[in-house]
TIPA-182272 format. One record per residue (C-alpha): residue number from 1; residue in three letters; x, y, z. Coordinates in nm, 2 decimals, m for minus. Layout:
BEGIN
(NUM ALA (X Y Z))
...
This chain:
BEGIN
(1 UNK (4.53 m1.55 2.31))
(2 UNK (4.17 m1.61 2.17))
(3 UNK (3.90 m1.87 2.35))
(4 UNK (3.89 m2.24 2.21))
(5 UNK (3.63 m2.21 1.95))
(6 UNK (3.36 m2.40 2.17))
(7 UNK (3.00 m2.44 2.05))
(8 UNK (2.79 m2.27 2.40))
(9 UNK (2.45 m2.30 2.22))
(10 UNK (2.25 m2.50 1.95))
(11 UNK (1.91 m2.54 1.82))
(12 UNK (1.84 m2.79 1.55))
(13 UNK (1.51 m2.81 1.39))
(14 UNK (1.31 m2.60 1.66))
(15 UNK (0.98 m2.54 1.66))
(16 UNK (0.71 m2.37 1.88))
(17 UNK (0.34 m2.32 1.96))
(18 UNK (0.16 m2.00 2.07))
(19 UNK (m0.16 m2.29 2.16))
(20 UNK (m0.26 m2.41 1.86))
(21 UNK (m0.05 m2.09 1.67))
(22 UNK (0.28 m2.30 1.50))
(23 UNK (0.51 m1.98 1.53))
(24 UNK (0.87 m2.14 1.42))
(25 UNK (0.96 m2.37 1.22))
(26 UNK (1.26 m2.60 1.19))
(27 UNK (1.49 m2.34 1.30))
(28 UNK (1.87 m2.40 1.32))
(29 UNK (2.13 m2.20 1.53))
(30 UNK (2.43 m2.21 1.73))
(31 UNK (2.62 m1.96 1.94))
(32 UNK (3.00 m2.01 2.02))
(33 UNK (3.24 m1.91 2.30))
(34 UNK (3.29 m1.50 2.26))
(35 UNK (3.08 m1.46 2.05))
(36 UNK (2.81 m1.17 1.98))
(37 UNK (2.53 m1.32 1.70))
(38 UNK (2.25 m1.15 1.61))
(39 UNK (1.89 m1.29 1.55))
(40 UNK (1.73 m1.00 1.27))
(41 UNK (1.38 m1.01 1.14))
(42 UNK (1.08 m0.75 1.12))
(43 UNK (0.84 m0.69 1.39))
(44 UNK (0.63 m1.06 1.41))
(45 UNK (0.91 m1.25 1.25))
(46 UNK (0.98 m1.47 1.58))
(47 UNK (1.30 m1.33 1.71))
(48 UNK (1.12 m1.31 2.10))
(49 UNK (0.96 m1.65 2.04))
(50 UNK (1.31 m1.81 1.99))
(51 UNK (1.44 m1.66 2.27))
(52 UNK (1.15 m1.79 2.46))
(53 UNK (1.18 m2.14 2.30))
(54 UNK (1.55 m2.15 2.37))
(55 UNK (1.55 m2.04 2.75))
(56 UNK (1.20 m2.29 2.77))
(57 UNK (0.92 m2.03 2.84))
(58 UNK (0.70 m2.17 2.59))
(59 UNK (0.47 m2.48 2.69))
(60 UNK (0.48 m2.61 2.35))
(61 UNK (0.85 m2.69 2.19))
(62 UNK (1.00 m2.95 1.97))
(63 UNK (1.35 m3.00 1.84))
(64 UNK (1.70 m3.04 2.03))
(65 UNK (1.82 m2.77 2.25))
(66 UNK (2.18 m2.80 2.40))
(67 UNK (2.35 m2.60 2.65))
(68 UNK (2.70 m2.64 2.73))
(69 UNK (2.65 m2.98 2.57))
(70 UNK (2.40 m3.05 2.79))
(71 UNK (2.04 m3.14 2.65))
(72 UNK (1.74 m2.89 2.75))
(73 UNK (1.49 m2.91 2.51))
(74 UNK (1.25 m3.02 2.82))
(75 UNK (1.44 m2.80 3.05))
(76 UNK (1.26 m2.57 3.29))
(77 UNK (1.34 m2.16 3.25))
(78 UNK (1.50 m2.19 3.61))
(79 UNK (1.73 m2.50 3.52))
(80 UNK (1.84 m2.32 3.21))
(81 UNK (1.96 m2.03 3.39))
(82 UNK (2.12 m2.23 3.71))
(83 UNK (2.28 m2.36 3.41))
(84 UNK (2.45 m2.04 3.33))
(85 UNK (2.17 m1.90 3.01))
(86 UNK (2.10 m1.59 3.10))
(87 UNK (1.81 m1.42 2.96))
(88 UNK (1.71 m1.07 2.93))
(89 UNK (1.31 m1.00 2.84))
(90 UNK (1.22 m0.72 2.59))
(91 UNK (0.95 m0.64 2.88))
(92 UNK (1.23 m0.63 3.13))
(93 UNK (1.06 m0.73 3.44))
(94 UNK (1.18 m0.56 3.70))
(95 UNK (1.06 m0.60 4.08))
(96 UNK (0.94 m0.24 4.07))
(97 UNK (0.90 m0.19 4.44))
(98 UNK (1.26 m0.29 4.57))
(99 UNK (1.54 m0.07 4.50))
(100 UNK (1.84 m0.11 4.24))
(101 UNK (2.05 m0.33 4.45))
(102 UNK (1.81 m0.52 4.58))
(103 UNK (1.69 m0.63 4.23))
(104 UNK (2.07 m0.74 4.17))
(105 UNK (2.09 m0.92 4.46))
(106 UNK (1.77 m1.13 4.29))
(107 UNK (1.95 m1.23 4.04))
(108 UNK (2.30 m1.33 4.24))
(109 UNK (2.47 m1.72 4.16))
(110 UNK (2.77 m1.87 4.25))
(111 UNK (3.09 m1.80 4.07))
(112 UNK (3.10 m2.07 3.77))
(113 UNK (3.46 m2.19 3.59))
(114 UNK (3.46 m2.34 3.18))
(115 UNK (3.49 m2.68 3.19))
(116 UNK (3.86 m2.63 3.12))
(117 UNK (3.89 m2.48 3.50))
(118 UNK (3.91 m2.14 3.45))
(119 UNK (3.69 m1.90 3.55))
(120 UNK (3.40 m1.73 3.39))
(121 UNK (3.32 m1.37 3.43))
(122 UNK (3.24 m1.29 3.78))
(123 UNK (2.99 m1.02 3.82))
(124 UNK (2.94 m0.78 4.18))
(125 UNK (2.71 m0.52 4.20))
(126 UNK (3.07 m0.27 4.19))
(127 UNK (3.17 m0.44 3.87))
(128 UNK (2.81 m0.37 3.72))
(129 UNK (2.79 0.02 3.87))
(130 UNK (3.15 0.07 3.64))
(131 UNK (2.95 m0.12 3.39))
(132 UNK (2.64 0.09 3.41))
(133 UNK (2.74 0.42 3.61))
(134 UNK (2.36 0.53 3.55))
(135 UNK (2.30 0.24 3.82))
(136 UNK (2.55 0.33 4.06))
(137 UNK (2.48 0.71 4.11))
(138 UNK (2.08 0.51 4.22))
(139 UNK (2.16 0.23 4.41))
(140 UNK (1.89 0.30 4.65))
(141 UNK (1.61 0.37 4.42))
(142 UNK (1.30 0.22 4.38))
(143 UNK (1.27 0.02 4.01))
(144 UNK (0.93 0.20 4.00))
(145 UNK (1.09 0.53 3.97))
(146 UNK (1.35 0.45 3.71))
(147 UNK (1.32 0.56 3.35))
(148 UNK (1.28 0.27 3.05))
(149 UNK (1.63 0.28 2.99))
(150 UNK (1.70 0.30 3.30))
(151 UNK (1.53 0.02 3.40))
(152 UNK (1.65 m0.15 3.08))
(153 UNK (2.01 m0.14 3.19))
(154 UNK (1.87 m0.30 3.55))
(155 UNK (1.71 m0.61 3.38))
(156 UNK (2.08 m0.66 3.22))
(157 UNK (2.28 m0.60 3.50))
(158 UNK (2.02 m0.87 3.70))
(159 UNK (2.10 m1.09 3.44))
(160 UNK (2.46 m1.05 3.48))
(161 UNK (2.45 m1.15 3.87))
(162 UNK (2.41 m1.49 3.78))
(163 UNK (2.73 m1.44 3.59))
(164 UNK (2.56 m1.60 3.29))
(165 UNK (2.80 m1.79 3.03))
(166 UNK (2.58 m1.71 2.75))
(167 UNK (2.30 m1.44 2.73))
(168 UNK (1.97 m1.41 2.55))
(169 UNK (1.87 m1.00 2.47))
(170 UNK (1.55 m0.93 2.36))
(171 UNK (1.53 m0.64 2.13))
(172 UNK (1.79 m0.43 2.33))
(173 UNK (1.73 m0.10 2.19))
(174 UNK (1.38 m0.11 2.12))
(175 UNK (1.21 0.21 2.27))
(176 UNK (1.52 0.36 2.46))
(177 UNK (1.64 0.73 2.39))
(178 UNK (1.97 0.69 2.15))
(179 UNK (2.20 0.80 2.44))
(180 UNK (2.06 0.46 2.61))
(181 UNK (2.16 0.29 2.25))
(182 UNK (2.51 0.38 2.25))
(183 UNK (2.51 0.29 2.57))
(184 UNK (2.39 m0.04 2.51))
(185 UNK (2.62 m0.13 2.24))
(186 UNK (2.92 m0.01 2.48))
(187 UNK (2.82 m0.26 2.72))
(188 UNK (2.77 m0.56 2.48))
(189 UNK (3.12 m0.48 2.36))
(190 UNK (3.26 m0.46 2.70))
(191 UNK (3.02 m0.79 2.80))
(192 UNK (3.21 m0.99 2.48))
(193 UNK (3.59 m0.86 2.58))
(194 UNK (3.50 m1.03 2.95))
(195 UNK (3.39 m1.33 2.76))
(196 UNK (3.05 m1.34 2.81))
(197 UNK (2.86 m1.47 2.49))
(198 UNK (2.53 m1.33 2.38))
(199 UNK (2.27 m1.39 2.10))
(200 UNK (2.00 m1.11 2.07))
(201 UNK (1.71 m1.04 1.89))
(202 UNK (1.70 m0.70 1.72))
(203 UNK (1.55 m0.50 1.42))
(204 UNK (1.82 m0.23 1.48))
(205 UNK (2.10 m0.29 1.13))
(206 UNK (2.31 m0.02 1.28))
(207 UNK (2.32 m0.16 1.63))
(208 UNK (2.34 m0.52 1.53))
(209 UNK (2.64 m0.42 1.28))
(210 UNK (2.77 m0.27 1.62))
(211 UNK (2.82 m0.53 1.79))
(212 UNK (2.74 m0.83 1.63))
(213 UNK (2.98 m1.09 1.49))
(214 UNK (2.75 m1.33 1.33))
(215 UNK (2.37 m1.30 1.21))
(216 UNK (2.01 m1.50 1.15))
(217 UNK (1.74 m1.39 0.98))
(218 UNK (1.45 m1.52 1.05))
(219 UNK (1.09 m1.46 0.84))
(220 UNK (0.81 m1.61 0.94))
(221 UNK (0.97 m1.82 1.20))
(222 UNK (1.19 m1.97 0.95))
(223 UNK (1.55 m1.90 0.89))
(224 UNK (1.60 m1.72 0.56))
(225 UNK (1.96 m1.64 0.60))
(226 UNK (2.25 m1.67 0.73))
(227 UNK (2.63 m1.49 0.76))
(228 UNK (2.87 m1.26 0.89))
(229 UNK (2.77 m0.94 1.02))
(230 UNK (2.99 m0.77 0.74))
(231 UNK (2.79 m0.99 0.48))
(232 UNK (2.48 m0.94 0.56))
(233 UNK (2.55 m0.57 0.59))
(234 UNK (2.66 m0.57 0.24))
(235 UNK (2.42 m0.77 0.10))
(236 UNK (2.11 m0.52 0.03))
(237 UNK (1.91 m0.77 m0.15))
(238 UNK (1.85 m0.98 0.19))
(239 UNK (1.81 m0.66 0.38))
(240 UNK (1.54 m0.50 0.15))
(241 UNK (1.36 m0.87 0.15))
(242 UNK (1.38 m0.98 0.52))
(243 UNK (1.48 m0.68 0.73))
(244 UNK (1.34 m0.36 0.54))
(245 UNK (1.02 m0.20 0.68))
């Protein structure tokens, strides 16, 4: 039986500042209940910066943001993600000088339920090492001495410790070897079949036609376009005008 189609996320007419920089503008979006939707764009096209506006990391930010139907278009980051948002930086972050499972414990929350009472994805540190065996064959080692993907697949599973309701990715598979890729695509699969909702940026078509239900595309911090996955992967007009390099 398929979730109650249930609107997690929206943005209506969002905009945001870099100081005096206007980097989006007006910028529309909603995420549902299991679902995977992808924000596409060339390098500089504002993906991060909507991420960072959504999640409230940016000083400067007009529009209406809701969460759960919650409004937190003035919301702190950390409200945000007691909330249940859960967001994943393209820089990844990681407390370099504690070890693997002491960076999940970081992250840990409380069990949440929908408001419907049933539970959310619950997330342990054994339910992440199936999810990301890489982690569990390390759980004693040092973030410092991880590789990028490695430590890419750490900022996730962080994440995931506040068993999130709906995640923000940032750029995913940017500057990972390919095996890291697939393996990345494997777990945002496995995230959406546990019910966990996620919008990410990403410049990837093949990985975004992976996993993605839905897709933005966003030029100059406007949105240009908008459709199914299958569409916009058919459409080469909008890919050779927004997406090619």
């Amino acid at each position: 039986m398929s979730a109650p189609t249930e609107t997690l996320l929206e943005a209506r007419g969002l905009a945001a500042w870099y100081g005096a920089a206007q980097i989006l503008f007006d910028v529309d979006l909603k995420v549902q209940r299991g679902e995977v939707v992808a924000l596409m764009g060339r390098n500089g096209a504002g993906k991060s910066t909507t991420l960072k506006a959504l999640i409230g990391m940016l000083g400067k930010r007009r529009g209406s943001i809701t969460f759960l139907g919650q409004d937190i278009s003035r919301s702190e980051p950390h409200h945000a993600a007691r909330m249940g948002l859960g967001y994943v930086p393209e820089d990844r972050r990681i407390f370099t000088d504690l070890t693997v499972a002491e960076n999940l414990m970081v992250g840990q929350q409380a069990p949440r339920r929908w408001a419907d009472g049933s539970e959310a994805p619950l997330w342990t540190p054994e339910r992440l090492f199936q999810l990301f065996p890489n982690l569990g064959e390390m759980p004693n080692r040092m973030g410092g001495r991880m590789s990028g993907g490695e430590q890419q697949m750490l900022t996730v599973a962080r994440t995931l410790m506040g068993n999130p309701y709906l995640v923000l990715l940032d750029e995913p598979s940017e500057g990972v070897a390919p095996v890291i890729v697939e393996q990345m695509a494997h777990m945002i699969l496995a995230l959406k079949k546990q019910g966990v909702s996620i919008l990410l940026s990403e410049q990837n078509m093949h990985f975004a036609e992976l996993v993605s239900d839905r897709a933005y595309v966003l030029e100059k911090g406007q949105i240009r376009y908008q459709a199914s996955m299958a569409e916009l992967a058919s459409n080469e007009a909008v890919r050779r005008a927004y997406l090619s390099v």
